[in-house]
Every structure is written in structure tokens, then in C-alpha cells.
LUMBA-167991 format. One line per 5 residues: number of its first residue (from 0); their letters; for each residue z, x, y of C-alpha. Coordinates in Angstrom, 1 decimal. Example, Ala and Ser with C-alpha at 12.3 -4.5 7.8 and 13.67 -1.06 7.14 Angstrom:
BEGIN
0) as) 7.8,12.3,-4.5 | 7.1,13.7,-1.1
% end
This chain:
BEGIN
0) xxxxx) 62.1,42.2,42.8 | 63.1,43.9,45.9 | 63.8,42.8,49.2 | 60.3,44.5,50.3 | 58.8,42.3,47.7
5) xxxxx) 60.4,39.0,48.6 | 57.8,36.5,49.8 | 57.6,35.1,52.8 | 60.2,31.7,53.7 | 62.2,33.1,50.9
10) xxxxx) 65.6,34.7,51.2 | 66.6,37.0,48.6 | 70.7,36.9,47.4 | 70.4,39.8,46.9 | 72.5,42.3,49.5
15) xxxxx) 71.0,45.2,51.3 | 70.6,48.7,49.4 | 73.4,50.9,51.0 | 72.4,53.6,53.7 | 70.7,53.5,56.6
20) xxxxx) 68.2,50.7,56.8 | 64.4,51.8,57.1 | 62.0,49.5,60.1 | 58.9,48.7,59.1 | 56.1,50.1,61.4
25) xxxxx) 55.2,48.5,64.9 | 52.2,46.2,64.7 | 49.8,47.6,66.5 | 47.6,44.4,66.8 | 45.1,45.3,63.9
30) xxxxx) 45.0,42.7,61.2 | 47.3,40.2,60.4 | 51.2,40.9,61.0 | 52.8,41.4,58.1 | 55.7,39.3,57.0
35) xxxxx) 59.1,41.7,56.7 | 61.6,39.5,54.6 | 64.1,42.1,55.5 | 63.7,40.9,59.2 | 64.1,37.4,57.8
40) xxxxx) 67.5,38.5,55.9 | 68.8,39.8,58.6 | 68.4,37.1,61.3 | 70.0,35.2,58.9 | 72.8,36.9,57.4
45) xxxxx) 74.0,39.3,60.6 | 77.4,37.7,61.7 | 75.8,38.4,65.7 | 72.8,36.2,64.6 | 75.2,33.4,62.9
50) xxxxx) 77.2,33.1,66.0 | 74.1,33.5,68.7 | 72.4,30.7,66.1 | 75.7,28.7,66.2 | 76.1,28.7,70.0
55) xxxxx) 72.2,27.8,71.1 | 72.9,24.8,68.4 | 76.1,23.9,70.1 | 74.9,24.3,73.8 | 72.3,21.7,73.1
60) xxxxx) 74.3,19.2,71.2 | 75.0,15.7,73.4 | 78.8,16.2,72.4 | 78.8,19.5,74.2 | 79.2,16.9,77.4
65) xxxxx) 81.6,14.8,76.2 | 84.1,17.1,75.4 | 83.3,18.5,79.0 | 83.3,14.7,80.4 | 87.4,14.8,78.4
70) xxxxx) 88.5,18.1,80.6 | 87.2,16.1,83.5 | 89.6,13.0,82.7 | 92.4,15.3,82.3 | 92.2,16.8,85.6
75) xxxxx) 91.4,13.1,86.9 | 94.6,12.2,85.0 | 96.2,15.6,86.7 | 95.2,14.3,89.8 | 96.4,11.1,90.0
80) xxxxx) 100.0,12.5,88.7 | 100.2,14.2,92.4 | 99.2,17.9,91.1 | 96.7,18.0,93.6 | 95.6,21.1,96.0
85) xxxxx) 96.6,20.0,99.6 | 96.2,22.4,103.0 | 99.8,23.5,104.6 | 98.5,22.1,107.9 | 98.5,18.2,106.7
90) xxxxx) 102.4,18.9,106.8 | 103.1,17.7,110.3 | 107.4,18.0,110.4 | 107.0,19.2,114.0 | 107.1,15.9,115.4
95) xxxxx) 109.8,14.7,113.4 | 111.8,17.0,115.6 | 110.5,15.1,119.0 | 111.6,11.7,117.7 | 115.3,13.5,116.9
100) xxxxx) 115.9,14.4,120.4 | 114.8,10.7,121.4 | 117.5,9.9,119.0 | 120.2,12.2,121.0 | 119.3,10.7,124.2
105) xxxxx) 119.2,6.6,123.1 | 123.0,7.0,120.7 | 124.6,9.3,123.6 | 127.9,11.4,123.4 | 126.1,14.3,121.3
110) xxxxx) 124.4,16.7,123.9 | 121.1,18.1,123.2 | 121.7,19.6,120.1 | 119.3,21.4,118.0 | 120.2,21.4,114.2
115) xxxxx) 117.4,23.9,113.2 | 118.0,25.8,116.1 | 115.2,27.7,118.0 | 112.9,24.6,118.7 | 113.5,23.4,115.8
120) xxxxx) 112.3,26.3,113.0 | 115.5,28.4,112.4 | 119.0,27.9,111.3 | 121.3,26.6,113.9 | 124.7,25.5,114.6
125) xxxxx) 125.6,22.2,115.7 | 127.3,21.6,118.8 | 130.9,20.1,118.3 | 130.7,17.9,121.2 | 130.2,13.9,121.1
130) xxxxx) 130.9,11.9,118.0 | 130.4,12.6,114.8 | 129.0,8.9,113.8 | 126.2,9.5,116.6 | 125.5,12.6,115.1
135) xxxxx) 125.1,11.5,111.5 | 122.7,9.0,113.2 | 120.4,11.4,115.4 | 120.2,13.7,111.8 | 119.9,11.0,109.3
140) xxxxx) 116.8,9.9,111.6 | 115.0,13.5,111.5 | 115.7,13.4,107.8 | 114.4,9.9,107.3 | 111.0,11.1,109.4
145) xxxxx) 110.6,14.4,107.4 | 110.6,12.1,104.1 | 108.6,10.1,105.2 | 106.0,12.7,106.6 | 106.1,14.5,102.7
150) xxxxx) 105.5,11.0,101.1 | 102.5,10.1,103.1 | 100.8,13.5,103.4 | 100.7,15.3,99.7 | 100.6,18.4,102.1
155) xxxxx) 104.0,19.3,102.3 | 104.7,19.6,98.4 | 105.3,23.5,98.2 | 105.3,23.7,102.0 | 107.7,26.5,102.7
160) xxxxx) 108.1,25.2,106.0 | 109.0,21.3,105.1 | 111.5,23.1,102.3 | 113.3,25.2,104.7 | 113.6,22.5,107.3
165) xxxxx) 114.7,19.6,104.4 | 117.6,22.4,102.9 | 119.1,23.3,106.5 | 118.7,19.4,107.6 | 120.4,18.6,104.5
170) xxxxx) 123.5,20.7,105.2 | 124.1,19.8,108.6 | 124.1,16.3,107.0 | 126.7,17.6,104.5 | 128.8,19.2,107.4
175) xxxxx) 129.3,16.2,109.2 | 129.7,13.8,106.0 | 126.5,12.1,107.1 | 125.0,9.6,104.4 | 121.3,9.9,103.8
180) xxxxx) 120.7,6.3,104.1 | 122.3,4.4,106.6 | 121.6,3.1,110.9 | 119.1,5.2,112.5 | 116.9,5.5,115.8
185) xxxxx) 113.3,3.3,115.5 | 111.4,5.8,117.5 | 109.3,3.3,119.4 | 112.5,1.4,120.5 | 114.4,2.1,124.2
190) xxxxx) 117.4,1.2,121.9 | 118.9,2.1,118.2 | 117.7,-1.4,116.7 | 119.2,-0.7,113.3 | 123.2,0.2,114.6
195) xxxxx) 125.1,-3.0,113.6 | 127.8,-3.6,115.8 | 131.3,-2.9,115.7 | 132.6,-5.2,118.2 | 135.0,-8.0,117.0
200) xxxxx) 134.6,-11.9,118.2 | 137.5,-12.5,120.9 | 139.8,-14.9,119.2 | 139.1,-18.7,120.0 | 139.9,-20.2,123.0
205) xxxxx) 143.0,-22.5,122.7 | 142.4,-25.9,123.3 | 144.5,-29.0,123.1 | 145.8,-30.2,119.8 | 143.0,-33.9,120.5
210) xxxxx) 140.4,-31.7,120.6 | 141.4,-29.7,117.2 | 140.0,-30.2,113.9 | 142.8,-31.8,111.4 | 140.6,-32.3,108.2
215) xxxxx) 141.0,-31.0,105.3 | 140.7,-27.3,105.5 | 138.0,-26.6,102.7 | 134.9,-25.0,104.5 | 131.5,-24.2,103.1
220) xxxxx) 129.1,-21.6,104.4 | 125.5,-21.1,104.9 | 123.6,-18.4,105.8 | 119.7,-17.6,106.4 | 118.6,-14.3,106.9
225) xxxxx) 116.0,-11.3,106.2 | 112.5,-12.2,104.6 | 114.3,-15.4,104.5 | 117.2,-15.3,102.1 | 119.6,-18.9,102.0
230) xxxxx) 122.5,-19.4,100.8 | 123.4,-22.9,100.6 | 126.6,-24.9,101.3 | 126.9,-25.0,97.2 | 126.3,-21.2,96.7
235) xxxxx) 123.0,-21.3,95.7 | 120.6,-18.2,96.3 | 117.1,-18.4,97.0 | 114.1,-16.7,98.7 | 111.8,-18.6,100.1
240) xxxxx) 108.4,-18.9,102.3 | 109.2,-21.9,104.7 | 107.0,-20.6,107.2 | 107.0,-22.3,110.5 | 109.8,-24.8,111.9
245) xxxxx) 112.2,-26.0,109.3 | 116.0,-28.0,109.9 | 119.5,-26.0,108.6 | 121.8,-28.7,109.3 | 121.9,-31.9,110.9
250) xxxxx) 125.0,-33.7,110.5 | 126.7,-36.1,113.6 | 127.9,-33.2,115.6 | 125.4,-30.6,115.3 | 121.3,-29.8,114.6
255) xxxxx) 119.9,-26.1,113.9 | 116.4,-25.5,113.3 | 114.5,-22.0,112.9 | 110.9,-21.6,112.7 | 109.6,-18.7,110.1
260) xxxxx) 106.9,-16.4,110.9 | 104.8,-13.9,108.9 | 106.4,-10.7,109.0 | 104.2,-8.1,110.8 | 102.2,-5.7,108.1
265) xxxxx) 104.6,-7.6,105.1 | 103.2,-8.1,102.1 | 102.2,-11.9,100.6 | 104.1,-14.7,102.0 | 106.7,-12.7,103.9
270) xxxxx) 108.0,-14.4,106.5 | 111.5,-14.0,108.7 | 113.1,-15.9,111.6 | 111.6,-15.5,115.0 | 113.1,-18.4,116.8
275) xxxxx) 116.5,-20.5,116.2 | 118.0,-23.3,117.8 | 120.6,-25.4,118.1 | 121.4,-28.7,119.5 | 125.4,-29.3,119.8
280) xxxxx) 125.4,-33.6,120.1 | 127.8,-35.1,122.6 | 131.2,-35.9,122.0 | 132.7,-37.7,124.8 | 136.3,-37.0,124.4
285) xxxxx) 136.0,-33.1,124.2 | 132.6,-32.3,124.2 | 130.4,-33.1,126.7 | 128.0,-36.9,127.1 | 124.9,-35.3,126.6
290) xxxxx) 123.2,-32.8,124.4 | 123.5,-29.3,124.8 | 120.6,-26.6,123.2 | 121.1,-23.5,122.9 | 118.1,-21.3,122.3
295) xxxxx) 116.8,-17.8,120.9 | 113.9,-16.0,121.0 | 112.6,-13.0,119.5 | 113.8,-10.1,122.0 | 115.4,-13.1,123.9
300) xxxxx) 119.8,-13.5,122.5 | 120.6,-15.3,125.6 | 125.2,-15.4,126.5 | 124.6,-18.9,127.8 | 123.4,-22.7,126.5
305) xxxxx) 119.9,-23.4,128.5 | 121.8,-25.0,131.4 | 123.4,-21.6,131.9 | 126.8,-22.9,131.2 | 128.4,-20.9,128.6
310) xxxxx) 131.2,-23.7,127.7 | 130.8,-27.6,127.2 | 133.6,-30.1,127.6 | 137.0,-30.6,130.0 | 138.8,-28.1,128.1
315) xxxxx) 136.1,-25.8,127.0 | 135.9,-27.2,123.1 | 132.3,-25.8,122.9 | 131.9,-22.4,123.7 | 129.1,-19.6,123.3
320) xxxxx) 130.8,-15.7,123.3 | 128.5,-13.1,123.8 | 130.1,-10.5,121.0 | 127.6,-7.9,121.8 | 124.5,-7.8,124.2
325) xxxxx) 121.3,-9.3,123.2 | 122.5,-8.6,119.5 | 125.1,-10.6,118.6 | 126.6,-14.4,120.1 | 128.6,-16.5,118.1
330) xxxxx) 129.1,-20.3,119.1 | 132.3,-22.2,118.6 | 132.8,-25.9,118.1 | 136.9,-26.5,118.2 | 137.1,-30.4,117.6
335) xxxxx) 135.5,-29.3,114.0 | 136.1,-26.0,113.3 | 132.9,-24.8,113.5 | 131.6,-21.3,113.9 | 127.4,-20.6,114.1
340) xxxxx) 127.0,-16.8,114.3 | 123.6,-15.4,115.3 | 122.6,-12.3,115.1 | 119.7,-10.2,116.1 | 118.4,-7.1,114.2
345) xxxxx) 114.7,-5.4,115.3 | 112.8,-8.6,115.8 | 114.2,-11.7,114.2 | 117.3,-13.2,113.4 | 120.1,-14.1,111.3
350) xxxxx) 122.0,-16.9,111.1 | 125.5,-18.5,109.6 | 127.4,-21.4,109.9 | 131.2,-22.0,108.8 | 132.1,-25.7,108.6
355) xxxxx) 134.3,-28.1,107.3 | 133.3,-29.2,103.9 | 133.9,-33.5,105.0 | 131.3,-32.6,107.7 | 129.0,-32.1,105.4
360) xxxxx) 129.5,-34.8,102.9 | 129.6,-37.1,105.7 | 126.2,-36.3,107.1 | 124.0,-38.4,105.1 | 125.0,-41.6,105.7
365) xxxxx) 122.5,-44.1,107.1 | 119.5,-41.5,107.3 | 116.6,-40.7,105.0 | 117.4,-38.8,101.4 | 114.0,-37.1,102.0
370) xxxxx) 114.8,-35.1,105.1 | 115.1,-31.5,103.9 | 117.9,-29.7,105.4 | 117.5,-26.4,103.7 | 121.8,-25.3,104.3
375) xxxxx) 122.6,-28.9,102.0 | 119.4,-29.0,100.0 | 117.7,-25.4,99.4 | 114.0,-24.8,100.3 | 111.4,-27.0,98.5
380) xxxxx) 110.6,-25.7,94.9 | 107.1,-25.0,96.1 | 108.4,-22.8,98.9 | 110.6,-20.7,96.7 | 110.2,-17.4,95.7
385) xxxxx) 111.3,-16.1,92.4 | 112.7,-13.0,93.8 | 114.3,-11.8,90.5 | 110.8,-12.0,88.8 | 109.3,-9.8,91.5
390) xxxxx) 111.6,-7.5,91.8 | 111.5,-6.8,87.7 | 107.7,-6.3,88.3 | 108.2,-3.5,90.7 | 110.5,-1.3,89.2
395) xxxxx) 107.9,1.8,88.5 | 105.5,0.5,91.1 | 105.4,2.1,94.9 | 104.5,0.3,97.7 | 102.7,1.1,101.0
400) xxxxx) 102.8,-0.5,103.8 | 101.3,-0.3,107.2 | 101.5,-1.6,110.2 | 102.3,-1.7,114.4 | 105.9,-3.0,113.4
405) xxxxx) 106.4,0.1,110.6 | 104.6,2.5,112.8 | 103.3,5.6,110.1 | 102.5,4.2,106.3 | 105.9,3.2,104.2
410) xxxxx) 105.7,4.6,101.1 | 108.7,3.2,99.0 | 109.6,3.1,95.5 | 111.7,0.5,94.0 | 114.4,3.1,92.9
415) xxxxx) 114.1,4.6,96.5 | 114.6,0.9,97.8 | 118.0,0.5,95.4 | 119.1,3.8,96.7 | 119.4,2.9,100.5
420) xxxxx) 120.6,-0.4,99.7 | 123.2,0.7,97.6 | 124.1,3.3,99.7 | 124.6,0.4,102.9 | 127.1,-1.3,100.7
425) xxxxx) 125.7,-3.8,99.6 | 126.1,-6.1,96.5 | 124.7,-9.0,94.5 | 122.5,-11.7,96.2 | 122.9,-9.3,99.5
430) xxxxx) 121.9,-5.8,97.5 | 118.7,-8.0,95.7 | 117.6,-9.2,99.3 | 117.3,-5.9,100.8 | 115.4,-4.0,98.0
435) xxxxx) 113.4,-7.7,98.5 | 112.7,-6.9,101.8 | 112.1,-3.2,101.4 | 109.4,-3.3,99.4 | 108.4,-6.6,100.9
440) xxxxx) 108.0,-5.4,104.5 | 108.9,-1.3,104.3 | 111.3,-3.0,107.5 | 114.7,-1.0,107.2 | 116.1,-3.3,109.7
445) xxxxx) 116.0,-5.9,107.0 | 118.5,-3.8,105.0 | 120.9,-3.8,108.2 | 120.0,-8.0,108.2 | 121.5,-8.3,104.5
450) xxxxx) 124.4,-6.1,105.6 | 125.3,-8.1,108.3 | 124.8,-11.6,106.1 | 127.5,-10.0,104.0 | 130.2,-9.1,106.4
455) xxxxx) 129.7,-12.6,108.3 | 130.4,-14.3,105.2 | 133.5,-11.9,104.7 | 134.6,-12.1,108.0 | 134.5,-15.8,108.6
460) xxxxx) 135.9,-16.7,105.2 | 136.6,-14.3,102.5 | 137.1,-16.9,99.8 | 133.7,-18.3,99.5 | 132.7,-14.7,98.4
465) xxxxx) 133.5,-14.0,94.9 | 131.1,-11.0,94.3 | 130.6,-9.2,91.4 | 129.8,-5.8,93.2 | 127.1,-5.5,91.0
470) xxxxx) 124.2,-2.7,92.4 | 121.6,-2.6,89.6 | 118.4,-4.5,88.9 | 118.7,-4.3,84.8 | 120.0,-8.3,84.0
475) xxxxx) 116.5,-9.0,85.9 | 114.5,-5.9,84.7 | 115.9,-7.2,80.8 | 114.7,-11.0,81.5 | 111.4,-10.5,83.4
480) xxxxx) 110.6,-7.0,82.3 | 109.4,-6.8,79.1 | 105.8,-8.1,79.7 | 105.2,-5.7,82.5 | 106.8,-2.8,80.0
485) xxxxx) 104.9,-3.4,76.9 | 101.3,-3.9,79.2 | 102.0,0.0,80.8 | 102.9,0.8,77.4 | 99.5,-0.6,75.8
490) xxxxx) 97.6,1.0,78.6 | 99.0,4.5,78.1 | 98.4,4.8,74.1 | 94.9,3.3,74.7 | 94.3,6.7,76.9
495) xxxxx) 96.0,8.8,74.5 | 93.8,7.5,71.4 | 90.6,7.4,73.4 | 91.0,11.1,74.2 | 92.9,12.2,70.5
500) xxxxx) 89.6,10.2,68.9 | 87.0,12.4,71.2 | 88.5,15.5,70.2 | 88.9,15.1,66.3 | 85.1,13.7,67.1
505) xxxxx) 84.3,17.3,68.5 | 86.4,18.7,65.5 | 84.6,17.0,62.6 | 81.2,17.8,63.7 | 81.9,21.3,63.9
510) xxxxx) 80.7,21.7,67.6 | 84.1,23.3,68.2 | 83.5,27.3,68.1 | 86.5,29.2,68.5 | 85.9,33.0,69.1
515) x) 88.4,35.9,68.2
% end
């Protein structure tokens, strides 16, 4: 049989006979058409007709849009990763030069020097006049607005602009031995809120020997400071909530009490100290027969008790030395060798107290067990924080915060948090508050709080600070961590199989076509 005699709906096996293949006639509409079974063997044998066939059966098939719905989810994925198209004009760097010459004028002693030169777009030199510390501080705040400006506008990643200003910012830096992290100028301030200062404490008036502490000289400390942080007469660390007014010490000779308010645009329960008294009880023989407070306020440090007298007693056994303008005081009680040093940093304060350790075992006698004092006692177990748990739960996570106290969005990673806190000097208890408070608050004035928690307790008694020097997170990342690791690492190999399955899915059912 040949292929001209094949029946109709039948294919023959047979293969063509060699030379040049003859058409059957045109129908010309007379009579039935005729079936041509060589038609039929080649719609279904010519490799164009396989692979038009294969395609039109592919193009309809409801898998067709899944695999199309997977490339979707990888550029989703893509996406999210930051490989996203973003305009050169959402790069705004031009007013991070603005806030550096507000920077100039508010630290002084450098001239108005331009580091890019030309308004701020070309290479420069710096000017060699004023002081080099001023300097570092007028440059590392450009830097820190630049950074800022690339991680809350996706714009500036392959800006040639931001690039060129970053690399000649960046050696100016180098130049001068500037560190990256470190004081620099709040824009919205009249004043560099984050310098600490480097004035030192007069040494204490002399009094007469009466009026001089002759206890046994073994002193405990206590300090409250940042989101708040308390360390307690024993050398316990905590964070804690305590919002509103709580007592620090109340012993025969002295109260202090701070009230805790929610930290503007913080996260959660974050709270800091916007108000701190103290109340120095009389003491007729040196002191003076009647109470004396002494009172601060935020953007209120006052030199002076509220009477306006700046000393107490017949030889001046209570005195209050301004160390620094509306930033630092320090109050001294002689007749028990007491020192209460306040500070204020942006809008709140710190506080630490250096007393004699019989004061404080002496306090408690004939008054209530319950009355929390937070310097003898800690904060309540229900107003703690577990700081070490939170910060183990942050350590791939970025935070951003906004708010009229941050100014633009803070966009802060843990590891970018560690970085600046590390690089302030600090360590242990102090180095875990302030990447706290960072990520907390996205407050850098909070890392210059910690700092200056830490050199108060140096200062005023270097022996009740045995520090490690340790500036890593792992011991908490190792006892809190694990849960929060294995649940990201759950959550990625779910996505991986979900999107492996689809394809071999696509694969099986041959709907797949690869062309050559």
C-alpha cells in the first residue's frame, strides 16, 4: 500500500519516497474534498509541525502561568534584597552640605571651610586653621547625614554623585584622623548636643575636719542613665520601663527621685529621665536646719539649689559646682562623702551617686521594707526589661524610626549600632546599653549618655569597675539566639522548596520547551 492509498485517520510508517514531493490538485469546490494522507503524514511528522503543535499545547496549558507567577516571585524576592531601579534625583546629598556649615559655625575655631570644595561638588583642600577635633566634628556630621540620606532613599545606590562626595569626605576624614562614629552637630540644635565635655570638677572645697566624713571608706555606686539603664549599689545591671516618678535613694541625709518619660518616636516601652531631684535633709551642725531641693528639668541644668544659694551650711559642707553650663553640675555632701553628678545630654538626664557604703546599710532602719528605692533594690521584676533577649533578637533585623526628636527616618542595623558603640569606647553593661538605645530610640545622644555613665563611674571611683572590655553581642546571641536563627532558617528552605518543587513540576510534565 502506498502512501496515496492510505485511508483516511490512518498514518502510514512508512517514510516518504525520495525526490521531490508531488501536491495533489487544488480543490476547486466540485464534489467532495478528497482526503490526501500525505497531508496528514506530513502535519504530523514535519519537525516545524511538531514544534508549532508542541508550543499551541504549551501556550494553553494552566502551568504556563505558574511558571510565569515563579519569575514573578524571583524578581519580588530581587526586589526586596534592595536590587531595585531608583531615579538619581531621590539622592538628595546637597543638603547634607547646608547642615555641615551649621556645624562650622555652632563648634567654632575652623573657618568656613569647604571639604568638597566649589560649593560642595569638587575636590578641595581643607583649611589648616582652627582645631583639628572641631574639624573631625563638622566632617564626621556631613558624613553621618550623607549615610543617612543613602539608607533612607534607595536612590543613591550607583549614584555617581553620592560616591564621589562619600570617597573625598572619606579622605578628609582620614587626613585629619577623624573617626567615623563619634560627637557630632544635631542640625536642629543652636548647640552641639552630643560633645561631652572635657572640663574637670574643681577639687572639693575644704571644710573643717567636724564636718568630714570618718567612716569606713568603702563606697558603692549607682548610676541611672539612657533608655533607663541602673546599676545598683550591688552591681547589678538592668533595663527597665519605670515610667513616671520613681525614688533612687532615700537614706537619713539625702532623697533623689526622677520621673521617666516615653522617649519621643522610641520604640515599645522606651522611656528616659526628663526630670531629677534631689532633696539634701538638714543637718544642723554642718548642713543647714531645713531641707534644701535642688531641681532639673529637661533643657533646665540649673548652677544653684531652688533658693538660689549654691552652698548650704556655716562652712559650705553642701555645695552645687556648675562643671559645665547647662550640661553638667555635680553636688557635694562633705560630712558623708558624697558626690551626685548630673548630667545632661539632648533632652534627658543622667545621674550617679558615690556614697559611703554604712550610709546605705543604715538607711532602712525604722521605715517600710516595701518602699522601692530602685539604687538599693533594682526596678520591680515587672518593670524590667530583658535587654540581652532583645538585643539577641535583633541581630539581622534593621530598625526605622521616625520622629520630631530623630528629625529624617533612622535606618539602623544592629551591626551598624555595635559599630558606633564600639567605636565611642565603650564596654560591657555600658557598650549593651547603647546598641539598646540605638535601636531602641535611633537617639545617638543616648550613645554619648552610656559614655558618660562610664567615665563617671571611672572617674569617681575606679575600683567599683572591674570591666571585662568585652564589645560583642555573641554570649547573648548564643543564649537567646538560636530560636530566632533556626525560625529564619525554616522560613528560607520553605521558599527554596516551594520554588525547586514548581520547577521540577514544569519539568515532569514536559511543558518545558527548550529551543536550539
Amino acid at each position: 500500500m502506498t502512501p496515496q492509498d492510505t485511508p483516511c485517520g490512518a498514518v502510514s510508517e512508512a517514510r516518504p519516497p525520495p525526490g521531490p514531493r508531488k501536491h495533489p490538485p487544488e480543490w476547486k469546490g466540485m464534489g467532495p474534498p478528497r482526503c490526501h494522507c500525505r497531508t496528514s503524514y506530513h502535519h504530523h511528522h514535519h519537525p516545524y509541525h511538531q514544534y508549532l503543535h508542541a508550543s499551541i499545547t504549551t501556550s494553553t496549558h494552566p502551568l504556563r502561568l505558574l511558571l510565569l507567577l515563579c519569575l514573578l516571585y524571583g524578581f519580588a524576592l530581587a526586589s526586596v534584597s534592595g536590587f531595585s531601579l531608583q531615579q538619581k534625583s531621590s539622592c538628595q546629598i546637597d543638603q547634607c552640605y547646608d547642615q555641615y556649615k551649621d556645624a562650622l559655625e555652632l563648634v567654632g575655631g575652623v573657618g568656613d571651610v569647604n571639604p568638597l570644595g566649589g560649593g560642595g561638588g569638587g575636590v578641595g583642600e581643607v583649611s589648616d586653621s582652627g582645631d583639628n577635633e572641631a574639624r573631625c566634628v563638622a566632617l564626621r556630621t556631613y558624613w553621618s547625614c550623607i549615610k543617612s540620606t543613602k539608607n533612607s532613599s534607595r536612590g543613591c545606590q550607583g549614584n555617581i554623585h553620592y560616591y564621589s562626595v562619600r570617597n573625598v569626605l572619606r579622605n578628609q576624614m582620614k587626613q585629619y584622623n577623624c573617626t567615623m562614629h563619634g560627637p557630632t552637630v544635631d542640625p536642629s540644635s543652636t548647640s552641639s548636643s552630643s560633645s561631652l565635655s572635657k572640663q574637670v570638677p574643681p577639687p572639693p572645697r575644704q571644710v573643717p575636719d567636724h564636718c568630714q566624713y570618718h567612716g569606713k571608706k568603702v563606697f558603692q555606686h549607682c548610676g541611672l542613665f539612657g533608655d533607663p539603664h541602673l546599676r545598683t549599689f550591688d552591681n547589678q545591671f538592668q533595663t527597665c520601663k519605670v515610667k513616671g516618678a520613681w525614688p533612687l535613694v532615700n537614706n537619713e541625709y539625702l532623697i533623689v527621685q526622677v520621673t521617666n518619660d516615653p522617649v519621643l518616636g522610641g520604640q515599645g516601652d522606651a522611656t528616659a529621665t526628663s526630670k531629677l531631684t534631689v532633696i539634701v535633709k538638714s543637718n544642723g551642725e554642718c548642713g543647714s536646719e531645713h531641707y534644701h531641693t535642688y531641681q532639673a528639668q529637661t533643657d533646665s541644668l540649673p548652677s544653684a539649689f531652688e533658693d538660689g544659694n549654691t552652698s548650704i551650711g556655716p562652712h559650705g559642707s553642701v555645695q552645687v559646682v556648675e562643671v559645665e553650663a547647662n550640661r553638667h553640675i555635680e553636688i557635694h555632701v562633705h560630712y558623708i562623702a558624697t558626690t551626685i553628678v548630673v548630667r545632661q545630654i539632648g533632652r534627658y538626664f543622667t545621674f550617679a551617686i558615690h556614697i559611703p557604703q554604712s550610709i546605705n546599710e543604715n538607711q532602712h532602719k525604722g521605715r517600710s521594707s516595701g518602699e522601692p528605692e530602685l539604687c538599693s533594690k533594682g526596678c520591680p521584676a515587672s518593670e524590667q526589661i530583658n535587654y540581652k533577649q532583645y538585643l539577641a533578637q535583633r541581630r539581622d533585623t534593621v530598625t526605622r524610626i521616625q520622629s520630631e526628636a530623630t528629625g529624617p527616618q533612622v535606618v539602623i542595623s544592629r551591626y551598624e549600632a555595635e559599630e558606633v558603640c564600639k567605636d565611642s569606647g565603650l564596654v560591657d553593661f555600658y557598650f549593651d546599653s547603647c546598641v539598646f538605645d540605638l535601636m531602641a530610640t535611633g537617639d545617638k545622644n543616648f550613645t554619648l549618655a552610656a559614655l558618660s555613665a562610664l567615665k563617671d563611674v571611672l572617674r569617681l571611683d575606679p575600683a567599683m569597675a572591674p570591666l571585662e572590655n568585652r564589645t560583642s553581642l555573641q554570649p547573648y546571641d548564643s543564649a537567646f539566639g538560636a530560636a530566632t536563627a533556626f525560625s529564619r532558617t525554616v522560613s528560607w528552605w520553605w521558599h527554596v522548596v516551594c520554588v525547586v518543587s514548581l520547577c521540577l513540576t514544569l519539568w515532569q510534565r514536559g511543558d518545558v520547551v527548550v529551543v536550539r
